[in-house]
C-alpha positions in Angstrom: 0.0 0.0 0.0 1.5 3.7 -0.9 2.3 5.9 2.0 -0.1 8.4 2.8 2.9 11.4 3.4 4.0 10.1 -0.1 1.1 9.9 -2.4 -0.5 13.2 -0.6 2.7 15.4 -0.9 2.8 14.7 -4.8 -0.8 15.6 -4.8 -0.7 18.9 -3.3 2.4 20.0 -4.6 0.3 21.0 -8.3 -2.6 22.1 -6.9 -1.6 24.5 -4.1 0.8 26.8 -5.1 -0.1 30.0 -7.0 1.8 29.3 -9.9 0.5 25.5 -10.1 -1.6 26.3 -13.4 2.0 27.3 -15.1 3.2 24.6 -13.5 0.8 21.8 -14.7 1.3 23.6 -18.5 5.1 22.8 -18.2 4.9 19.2 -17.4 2.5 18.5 -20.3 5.9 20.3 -23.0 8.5 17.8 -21.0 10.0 15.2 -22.9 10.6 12.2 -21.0 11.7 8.8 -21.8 9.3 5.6 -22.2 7.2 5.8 -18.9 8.1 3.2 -16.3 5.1 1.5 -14.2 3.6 4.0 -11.9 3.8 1.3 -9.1 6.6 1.5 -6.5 8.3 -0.4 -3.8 5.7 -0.1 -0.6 6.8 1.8 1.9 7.2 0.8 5.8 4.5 3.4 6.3 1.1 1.7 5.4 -2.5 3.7 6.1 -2.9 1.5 8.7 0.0 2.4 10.5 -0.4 5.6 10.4 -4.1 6.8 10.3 -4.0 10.3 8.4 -5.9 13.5 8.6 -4.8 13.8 4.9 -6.3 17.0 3.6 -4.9 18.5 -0.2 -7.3 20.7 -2.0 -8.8 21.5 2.1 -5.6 22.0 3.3 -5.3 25.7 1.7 -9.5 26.5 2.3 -7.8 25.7 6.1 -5.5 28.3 6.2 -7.9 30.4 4.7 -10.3 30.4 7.2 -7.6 29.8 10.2 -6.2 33.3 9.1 -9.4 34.8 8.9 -10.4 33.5 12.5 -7.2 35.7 13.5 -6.1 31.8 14.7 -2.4 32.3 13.0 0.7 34.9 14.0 0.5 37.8 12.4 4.4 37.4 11.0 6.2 33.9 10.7 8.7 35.0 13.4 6.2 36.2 16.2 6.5 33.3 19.0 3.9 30.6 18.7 3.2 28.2 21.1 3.7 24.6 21.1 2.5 22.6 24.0 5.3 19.6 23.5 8.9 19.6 22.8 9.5 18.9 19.1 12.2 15.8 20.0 9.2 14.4 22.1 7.2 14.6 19.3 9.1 13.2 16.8 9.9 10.3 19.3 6.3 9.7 18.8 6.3 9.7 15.3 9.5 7.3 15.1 7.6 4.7 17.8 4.7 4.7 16.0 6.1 4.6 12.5 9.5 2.6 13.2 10.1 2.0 9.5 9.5 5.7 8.3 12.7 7.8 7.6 12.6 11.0 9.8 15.0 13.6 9.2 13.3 16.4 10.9 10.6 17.9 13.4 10.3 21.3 13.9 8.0 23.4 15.5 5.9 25.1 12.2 4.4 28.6 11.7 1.4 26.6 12.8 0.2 26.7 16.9 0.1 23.2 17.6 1.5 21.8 14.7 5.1 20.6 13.7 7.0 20.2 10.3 8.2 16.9 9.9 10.3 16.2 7.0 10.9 13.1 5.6 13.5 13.2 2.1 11.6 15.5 0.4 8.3 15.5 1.7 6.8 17.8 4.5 3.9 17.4 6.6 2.7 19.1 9.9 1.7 17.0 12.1 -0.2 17.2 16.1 1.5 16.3 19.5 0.7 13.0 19.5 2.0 12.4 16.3 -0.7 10.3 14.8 -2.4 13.0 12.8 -1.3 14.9 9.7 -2.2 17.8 7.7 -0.6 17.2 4.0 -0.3 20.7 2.1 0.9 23.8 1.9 1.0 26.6 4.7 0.4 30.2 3.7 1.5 33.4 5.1 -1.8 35.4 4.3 0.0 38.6 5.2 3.1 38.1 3.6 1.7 36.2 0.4 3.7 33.4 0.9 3.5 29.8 0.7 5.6 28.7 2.7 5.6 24.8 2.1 6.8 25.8 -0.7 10.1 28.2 0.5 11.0 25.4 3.3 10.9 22.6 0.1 13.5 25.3 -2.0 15.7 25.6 0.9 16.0 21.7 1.7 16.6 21.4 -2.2 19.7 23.5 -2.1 22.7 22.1 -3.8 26.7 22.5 -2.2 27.9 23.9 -5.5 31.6 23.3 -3.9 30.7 19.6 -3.8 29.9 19.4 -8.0 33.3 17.8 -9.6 34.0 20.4 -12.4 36.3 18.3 -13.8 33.1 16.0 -15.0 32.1 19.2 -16.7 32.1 20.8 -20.1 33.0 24.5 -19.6 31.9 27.7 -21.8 32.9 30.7 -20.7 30.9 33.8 -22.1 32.4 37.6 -21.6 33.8 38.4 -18.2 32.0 34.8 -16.9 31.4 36.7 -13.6 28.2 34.3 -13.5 28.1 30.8 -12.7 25.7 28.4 -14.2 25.5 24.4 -13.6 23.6 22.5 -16.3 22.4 18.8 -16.6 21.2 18.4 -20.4 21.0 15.2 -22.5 22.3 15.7 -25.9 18.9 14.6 -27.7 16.9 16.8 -25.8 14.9 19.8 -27.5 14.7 21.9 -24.6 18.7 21.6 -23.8 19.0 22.8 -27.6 16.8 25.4 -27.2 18.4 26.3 -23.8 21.6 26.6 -25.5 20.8 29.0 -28.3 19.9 31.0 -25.2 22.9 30.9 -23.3 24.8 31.5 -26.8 23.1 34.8 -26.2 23.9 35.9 -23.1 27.1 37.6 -22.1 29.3 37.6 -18.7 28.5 33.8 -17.9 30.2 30.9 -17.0 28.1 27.5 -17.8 29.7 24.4 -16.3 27.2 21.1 -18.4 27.0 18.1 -17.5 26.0 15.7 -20.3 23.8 13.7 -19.1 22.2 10.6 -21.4 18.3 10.5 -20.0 17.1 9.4 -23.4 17.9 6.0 -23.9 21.2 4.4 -25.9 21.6 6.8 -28.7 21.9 9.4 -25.8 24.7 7.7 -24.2 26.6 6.9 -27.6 26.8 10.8 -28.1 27.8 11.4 -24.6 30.3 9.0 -24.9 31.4 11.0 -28.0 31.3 14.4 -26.9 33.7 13.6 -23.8 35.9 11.7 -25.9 36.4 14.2 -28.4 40.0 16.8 -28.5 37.6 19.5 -27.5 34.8 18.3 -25.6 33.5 22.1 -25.3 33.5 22.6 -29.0 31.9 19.5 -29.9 28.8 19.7 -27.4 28.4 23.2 -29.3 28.3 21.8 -32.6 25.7 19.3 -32.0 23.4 21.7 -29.7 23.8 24.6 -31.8 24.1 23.4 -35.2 23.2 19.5 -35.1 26.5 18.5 -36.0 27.4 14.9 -35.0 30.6 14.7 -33.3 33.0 12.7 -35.5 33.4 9.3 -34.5 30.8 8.1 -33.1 31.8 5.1 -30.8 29.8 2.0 -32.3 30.6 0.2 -28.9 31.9 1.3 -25.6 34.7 -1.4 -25.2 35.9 -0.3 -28.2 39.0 1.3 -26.6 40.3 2.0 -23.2 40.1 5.6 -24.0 36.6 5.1 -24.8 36.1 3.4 -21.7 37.5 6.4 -19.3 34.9 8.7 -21.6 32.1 6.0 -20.4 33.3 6.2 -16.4 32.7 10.1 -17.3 29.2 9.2 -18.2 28.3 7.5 -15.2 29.7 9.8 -13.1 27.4 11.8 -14.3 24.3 10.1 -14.2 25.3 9.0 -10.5 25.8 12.8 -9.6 22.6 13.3 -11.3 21.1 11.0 -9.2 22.6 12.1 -6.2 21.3 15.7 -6.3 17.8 13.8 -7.4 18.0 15.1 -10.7 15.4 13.7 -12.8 14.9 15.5 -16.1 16.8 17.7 -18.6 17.6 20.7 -18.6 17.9 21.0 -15.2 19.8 24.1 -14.0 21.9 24.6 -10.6 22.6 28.6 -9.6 25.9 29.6 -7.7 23.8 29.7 -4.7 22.5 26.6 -5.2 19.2 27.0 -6.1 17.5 24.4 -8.4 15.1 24.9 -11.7 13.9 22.3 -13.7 13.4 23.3 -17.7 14.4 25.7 -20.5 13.9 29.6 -20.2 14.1 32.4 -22.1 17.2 34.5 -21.3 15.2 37.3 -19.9 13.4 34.8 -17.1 17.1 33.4 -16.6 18.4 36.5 -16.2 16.1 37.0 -13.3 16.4 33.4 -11.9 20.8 33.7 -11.9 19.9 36.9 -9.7 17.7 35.9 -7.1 18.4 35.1 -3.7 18.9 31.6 -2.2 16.1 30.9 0.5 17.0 30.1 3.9 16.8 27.2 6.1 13.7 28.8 8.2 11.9 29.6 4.4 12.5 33.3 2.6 11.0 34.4 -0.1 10.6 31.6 -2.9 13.5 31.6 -5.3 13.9 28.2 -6.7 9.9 27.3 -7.4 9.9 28.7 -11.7 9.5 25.9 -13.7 10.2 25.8 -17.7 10.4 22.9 -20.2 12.6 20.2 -20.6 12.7 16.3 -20.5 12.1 14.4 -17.7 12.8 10.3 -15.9 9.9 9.2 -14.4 11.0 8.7 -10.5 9.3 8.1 -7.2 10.4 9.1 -3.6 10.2 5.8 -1.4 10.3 6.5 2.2 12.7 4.6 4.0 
């Protein structure tokens, strides 16, 4: 049986956010590879294990009216109080849930309620533990969903941690900007991503090649890394669909073309380590995340906003665009 905290988070995610209409558009342009089955390994948490208050499309009418009632703080930091210490509560959680992974409980914005986090999933949850609201929690003042700010923050990538040397480097004016790229070298929306970076001036785009669509993807990605000028020849096939001369028909072919191939999956396991999923996805200096293509003047914007915090500021991270995307679920563990 799917967790509840899984199957409700992914729910709510598209249909509570103000920009969840642009967002629902974008997923219908991604390209993705041949759909794998929608069914996943069950989870330790079952519905009967954990009897949830589960509440998606209700969860925002909540806020709503608990706002209106005058019911929450006027400004996230005003003090709120929570009757029981948040370790006692997640104890709770933990004993009644042994085989859930817990990484956090805080106390939320919410009186009453705490934020539990669990891999990329949030829900606020009572005392006792045994009760959750799934959703996503709104300043009313500020305009802010906050859900939404705390997920950007968790997201957050260690930029010092990404092995440049994995990397294909262009350098564009001055370069004072730094931009991370995962792109597959079949993918429309990489192309088209390119032709605006080509554009823009005073960056710095580190890409890694990353094969999400299928064998001919890898064979090119083999190819581009194995070529005198790696740089050049991802340019020349992005920019002006020129195949990269010798096209490795196998990848035991040479021992050279073997080290290309270790390239390759150190790519896809970075990929996977930072749960990238689809192409382009792009990785700020700050490390904020986007999924999907824009146009340079959106970009432009995106490269200069802020980084949330760990408490949740403003969104930055939450625009998506178009690009292609692997078809992945979050088990929790």
């Amino acid at each position: 049986m799917r967790s509840p905290l899984r199957s409700r988070a992914s729910a709510t995610a598209s249909t509570n956010h103000p920009h969840a209409a642009m967002t629902s558009n974008t997923k219908s342009l991604i390209c993705h590879p041949s759909r794998q089955a929608e069914a996943s390994a069950p989870s330790a948490l079952s519905c009967d294990a954990f009897p949830a208050v589960a509440i998606s499309t209700l969860a925002h009418r909540a806020m709503l009216l608990l706002a209106a009632a005058g019911c929450l703080p006027a400004h996230a930091a005003d003090p709120v109080t929570h009757p029981v210490p948040a370790t006692v509560v997640a104890e709770r959680i933990r004993a009644l849930n042994p085989g859930t992974r817990v990484d956090s409980v805080t106390a939320s914005q919410l009186p009453g309620l705490y934020e539990v986090v669990m891999g990329k999933n949030i829900a606020y949850v009572e005392p006792s533990g045994r009760y959750a609201v799934f959703g996503h929690v709104w300043d009313m003042q500020e305009r802010r969903d906050l859900t939404t700010d705390r997920k950007a923050a968790l997201d957050l990538v260690d930029v010092a941690t990404l092995p440049r040397e994995l990397a294909i480097r262009h350098v564009r004016g001055t370069g004072a900007r730094t931009l991370y790229v995962f792109a597959d070298p079949q993918c429309g929306y990489c192309k088209a991503l390119e032709q605006t970076l080509a554009k823009m001036d005073d960056i710095t785009v580190y890409t890694y090649v990353m094969p999400l669509l299928g064998a001919e993807s890898r064979r090119l990605a083999g190819a581009i890394q194995c070529a005198p000028d790696p740089a050049a020849a991802w340019s020349e096939l992005m920019l002006r669909a020129q195949l990269p001369g010798g096209v490795p028909v196998s990848a035991s072919a040479s021992a050279g073309i073997a080290s290309c191939d270790a390239k390759v999956d150190a790519v896809a396991r970075l990929a996977q380590s930072l749960g990238v999923s689809g192409t382009p996805t792009l990785v700020a200096a700050d490390g904020r995340k986007s999924a999907g293509a824009m146009p340079a003047e959106q970009l432009t914007a995106w490269l200069a906003m802020a980084a949330p915090s760990a408490a949740g500021s403003p969104p930055a991270g939450t625009t998506a665009g178009a690009g292609t995307r692997a078809t992945t679920k979050t088990v929790l563990r």
